[in-house]
C-alpha positions, -999 to +999 in steps of 0.1 A: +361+328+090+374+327+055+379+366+057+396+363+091+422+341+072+425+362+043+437+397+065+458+372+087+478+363+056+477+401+042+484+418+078+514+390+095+529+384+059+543+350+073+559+322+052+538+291+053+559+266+065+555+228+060+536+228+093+514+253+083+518+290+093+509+304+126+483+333+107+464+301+098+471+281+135+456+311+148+426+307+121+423+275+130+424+277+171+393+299+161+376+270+138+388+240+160+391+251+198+397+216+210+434+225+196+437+260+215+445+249+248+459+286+255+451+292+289+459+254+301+491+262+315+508+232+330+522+233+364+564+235+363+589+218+377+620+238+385+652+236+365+635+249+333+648+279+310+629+311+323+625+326+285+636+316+248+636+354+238+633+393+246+623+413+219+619+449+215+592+459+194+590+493+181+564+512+158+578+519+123+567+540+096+544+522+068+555+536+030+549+571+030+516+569+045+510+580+080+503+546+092+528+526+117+538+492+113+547+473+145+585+453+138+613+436+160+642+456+164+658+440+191+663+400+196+680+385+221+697+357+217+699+356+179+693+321+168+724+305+143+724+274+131+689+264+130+681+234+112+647+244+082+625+232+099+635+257+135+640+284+111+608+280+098+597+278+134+609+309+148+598+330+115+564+320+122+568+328+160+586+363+156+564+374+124+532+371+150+547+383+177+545+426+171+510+423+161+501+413+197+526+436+212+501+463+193+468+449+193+455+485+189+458+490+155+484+513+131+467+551+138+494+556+162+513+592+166+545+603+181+537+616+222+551+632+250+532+613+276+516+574+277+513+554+312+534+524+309+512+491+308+522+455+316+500+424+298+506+388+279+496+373+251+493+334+244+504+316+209+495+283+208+516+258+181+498+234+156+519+210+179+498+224+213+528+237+228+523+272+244+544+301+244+536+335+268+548+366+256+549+391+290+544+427+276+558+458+290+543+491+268+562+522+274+578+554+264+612+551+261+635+579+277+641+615+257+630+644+250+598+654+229+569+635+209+583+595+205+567+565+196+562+538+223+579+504+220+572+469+237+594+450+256+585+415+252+596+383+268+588+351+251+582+316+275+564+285+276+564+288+319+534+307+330+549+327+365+529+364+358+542+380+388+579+369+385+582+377+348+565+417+360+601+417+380+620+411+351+607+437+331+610+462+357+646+453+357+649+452+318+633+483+318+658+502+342+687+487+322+674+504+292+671+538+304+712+534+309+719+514+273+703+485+257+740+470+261+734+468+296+706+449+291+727+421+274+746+405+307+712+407+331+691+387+304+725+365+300+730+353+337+686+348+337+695+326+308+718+305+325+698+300+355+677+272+363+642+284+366+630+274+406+608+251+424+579+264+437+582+288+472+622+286+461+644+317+448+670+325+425+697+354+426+713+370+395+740+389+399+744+423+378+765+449+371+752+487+362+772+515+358+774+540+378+754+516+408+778+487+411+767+453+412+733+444+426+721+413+434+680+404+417+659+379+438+638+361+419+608+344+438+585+319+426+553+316+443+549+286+470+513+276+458+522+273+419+486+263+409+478+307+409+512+314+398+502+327+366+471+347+380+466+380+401+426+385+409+433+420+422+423+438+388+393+416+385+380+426+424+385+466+414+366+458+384+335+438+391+318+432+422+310+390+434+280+386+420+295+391+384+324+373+390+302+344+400+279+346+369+310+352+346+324+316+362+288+304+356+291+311+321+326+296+319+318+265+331+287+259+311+317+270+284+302+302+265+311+329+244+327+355+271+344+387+263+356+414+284+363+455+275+384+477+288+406+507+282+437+490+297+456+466+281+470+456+319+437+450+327+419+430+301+452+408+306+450+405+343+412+396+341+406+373+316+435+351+332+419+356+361+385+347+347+402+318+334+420+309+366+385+304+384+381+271+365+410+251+380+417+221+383+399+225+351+414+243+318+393+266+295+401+249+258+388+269+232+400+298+219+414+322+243+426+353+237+435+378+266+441+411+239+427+406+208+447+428+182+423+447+158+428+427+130+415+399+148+379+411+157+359+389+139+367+366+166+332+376+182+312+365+157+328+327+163+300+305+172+320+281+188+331+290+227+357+314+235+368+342+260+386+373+247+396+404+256+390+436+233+396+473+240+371+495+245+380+520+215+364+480+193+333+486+216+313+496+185+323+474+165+317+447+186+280+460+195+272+457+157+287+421+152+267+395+148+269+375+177+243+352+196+241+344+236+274+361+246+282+378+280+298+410+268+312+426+303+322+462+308+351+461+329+351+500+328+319+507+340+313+472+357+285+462+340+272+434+315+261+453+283+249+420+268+241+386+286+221+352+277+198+358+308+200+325+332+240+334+341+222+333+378+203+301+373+233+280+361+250+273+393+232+253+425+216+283+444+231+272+481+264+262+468+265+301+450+258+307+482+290+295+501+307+308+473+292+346+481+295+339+516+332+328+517+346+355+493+330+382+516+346+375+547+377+393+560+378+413+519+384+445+540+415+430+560+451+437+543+462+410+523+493+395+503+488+387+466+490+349+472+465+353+503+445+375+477+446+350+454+441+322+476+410+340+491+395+343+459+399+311+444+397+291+475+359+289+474+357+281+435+378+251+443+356+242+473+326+244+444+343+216+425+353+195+452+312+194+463+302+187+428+329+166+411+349+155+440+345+123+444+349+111+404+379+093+411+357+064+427+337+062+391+367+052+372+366+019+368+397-003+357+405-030+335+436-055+343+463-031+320+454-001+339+430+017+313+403+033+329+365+036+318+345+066+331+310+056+350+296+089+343+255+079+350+269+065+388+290+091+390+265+119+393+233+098+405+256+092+434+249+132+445+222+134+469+209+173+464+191+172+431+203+208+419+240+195+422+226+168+403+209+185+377+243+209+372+268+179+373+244+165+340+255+197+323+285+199+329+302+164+323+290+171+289+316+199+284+344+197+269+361+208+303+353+181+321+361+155+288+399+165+291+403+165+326+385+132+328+403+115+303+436+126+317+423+107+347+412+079+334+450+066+319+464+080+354+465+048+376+464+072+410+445+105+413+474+133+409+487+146+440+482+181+437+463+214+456+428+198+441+437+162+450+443+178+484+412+198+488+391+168+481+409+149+505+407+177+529+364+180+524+363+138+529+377+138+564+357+168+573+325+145+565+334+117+583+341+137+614+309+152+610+293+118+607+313+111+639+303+134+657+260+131+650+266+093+658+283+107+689+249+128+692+223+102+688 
């Protein structure tokens, strides 16, 4: 990893501030993946800023070579005032920031044509604080060969599908004058960011349109806010998506290709997504910019994205038990072998089962996602449901995990023998010991679900009593 480091520091040219720069955070979330929480993307309340930036990045002639060098050339709001330490800060933050906004590489050329694409990115802090970047890629407005720029907006809240809205509007805004950009992003500034199922409306003026008035949604269920499976279903078939969770859990080396920068995005979130209430914590990256490939010879876990145009160089890195999938084709090209073995065969099963019913009937995106990761949940709830009964508590509240009662207490043996596995990963460590200084199980979707699966069994009880 030493020569990951030293092109980090050659290709972002960052400061290295007293905390340490982000070229070698990013090093590090590769060496130390218990401190790359990327995809672990808390659930928000409302009342929260929506962003802390937009930035347009544009592609900008290197020297007199023919190479392009991505660079901010619009930031809004410009930050005054900043005490060293924030300054220091945001340099490290907007120095990273155009080299995920071109993850392709500098062999770019001016065109006439490109298809606009829509992706994120994820920096994680020394700190562990998280900030998104949502990424809209397109050619701006004119006449002949031009280079295409990113739109960017920067946030810590993870809200996928609102955020898409805002850059359709930012977009529009900017085929009349980046100055009309200004007021829009102002007023979303302002507002309070809502509570989930609520919405917010932001008045704007545009010339020659008059003033319109932008509804801003936020989903009701906020636990898939940040996810849309859609991209991964056109992709892969069930069976793969089942494996590829199989591999997650057991927490292996996963990476996905594509063409698409939309859709590597879109799928490895919603890869990731498949593990709630759980949170992948290793590294995590959804595009991984060129620079960055030696990511996949990490031997630690991690799940990336890379474009398909790195497929070579991927192929001929050296790499052991990694589930390389083609998102193109739909295939694996590499795998460790047992990605069907992993999981309890009757509760894959349920899992195949319930995904295939009623895929055909027309469906929202939250009914989409809730189909889809409905019967994931359901997996966990079977398995590790019932772990807030093994907590056991001392007098100040502290709480000690049973873990050997805990899964003897399952009465099939293959849930048995996959629960050994997996309270060994470092999945179910955090989870668990966010539980164990919680004095009451959260109240959330999972809390619910388990709640839910516990009444079912005693009215089944009920009802064979009833029988006999």
């Amino acid at each position: 990893m030493d020569g990951l480091g030293r092109r980090l520091r050659a290709s972002l040219r960052l400061k290295r501030g007293r905390g340490g720069s982000l070229q070698d955070n990013l090093r590090d979330a590769v060496k130390e993946p218990e401190r790359a929480q990327e995809h672990c993307l808390p659930p928000f309340a409302g009342g929260q800023h929506f962003f802390e930036y937009l930035l347009v990045v544009s592609l900008k002639k290197k020297g007199s070579g023919a190479d392009y060098e991505p660079t901010i050339t619009y930031q809004f709001p410009k930050r005054e005032n900043l005490l060293r330490g924030q300054q220091e800060e945001e340099e490290r933050l907007l120095g990273a920031i155009p080299l995920f906004c071109f993850p392709d590489g500098n062999e770019w050329a001016p065109l006439t044509e490109y298809p606009r694409e829509t992706f994120s990115f994820v920096l994680t802090n020394v700190d562990g604080s998280r900030k998104i970047g949502y990424c809209r890629r397109l050619l701006p407005a004119g006449r002949g060969p031009r280079l295409p720029k990113v739109y960017c907006i920067i946030s810590c809240i993870g809200c996928f599908g609102l955020f898409s809205k805002i850059l359709d509007e930012v977009e529009k805004r900017h085929q009349i004058s980046m100055a009309v950009i200004y007021p829009f992003m102002q007023g979303l500034r302002e507002a309070a960011f809502p509570a989930p199922g609520k919405t917010v409306t932001l008045k704007s003026f545009i010339p020659d349109s008059g003033t319109e008035f932008i509804s801003l949604t936020r989903p009701l269920d906020s636990h898939l806010e940040h996810v849309d499976f859609s991209s991964l279903l056109r992709c892969l078939r069930f069976e793969q998506i089942l494996q590829i969770f199989a591999s997650a859990v057991l927490e292996r080396r996963i990476i996905f290709l594509a063409e698409g920068l939309s859709t590597l995005s879109q799928c490895i979130h919603a890869a990731a997504a498949l593990l709630y209430p759980f949170s992948w914590a290793h590294t995590y990256i959804p595009v991984v910019p060129e620079r960055l490939l030696d990511t996949v010879c990490c031997p630690t876990p991690f799940m990336v994205g890379v474009q398909m145009r790195f497929q070579q160089q991927v192929m001929d890195s050296p790499m052991e038990e990694v589930l390389l999938v083609n998102l193109c084709e739909g295939t694996f090209l590499m795998s460790v072998g047992d990605e069907k073995d992993i999981l309890p065969p009757k509760l894959q099963d349920d899992i195949l089962d319930s995904l295939g019913q009623g895929t055909n009937e027309p469906q929202t995106s939250e009914q989409l996602n809730e189909h889809v990761s409905g019967p994931f949940v359901q997996f966990f709830v079977k398995t590790v449901g019932h772990y807030a009964s093994y907590i056991k508590r001392e007098a100040n509240g502290q709480g000690h995990f049973q873990e050997r009662a805990f899964y003897k207490a399952l009465t099939s043996k293959a849930n048995r023998r996959f629960v050994k596995k997996f309270v060994k990963t470092q999945l179910f460590s955090l989870f668990i010991q966010e539980a164990e200084k919680s004095r009451n199980p959260p109240a959330g979707y999972f809390q619910q679900k388990i709640l839910e699966y516990e009444e079912q069994k005693k009215q089944k009880k009920s009802r064979e009593k009833t029988v006999k």
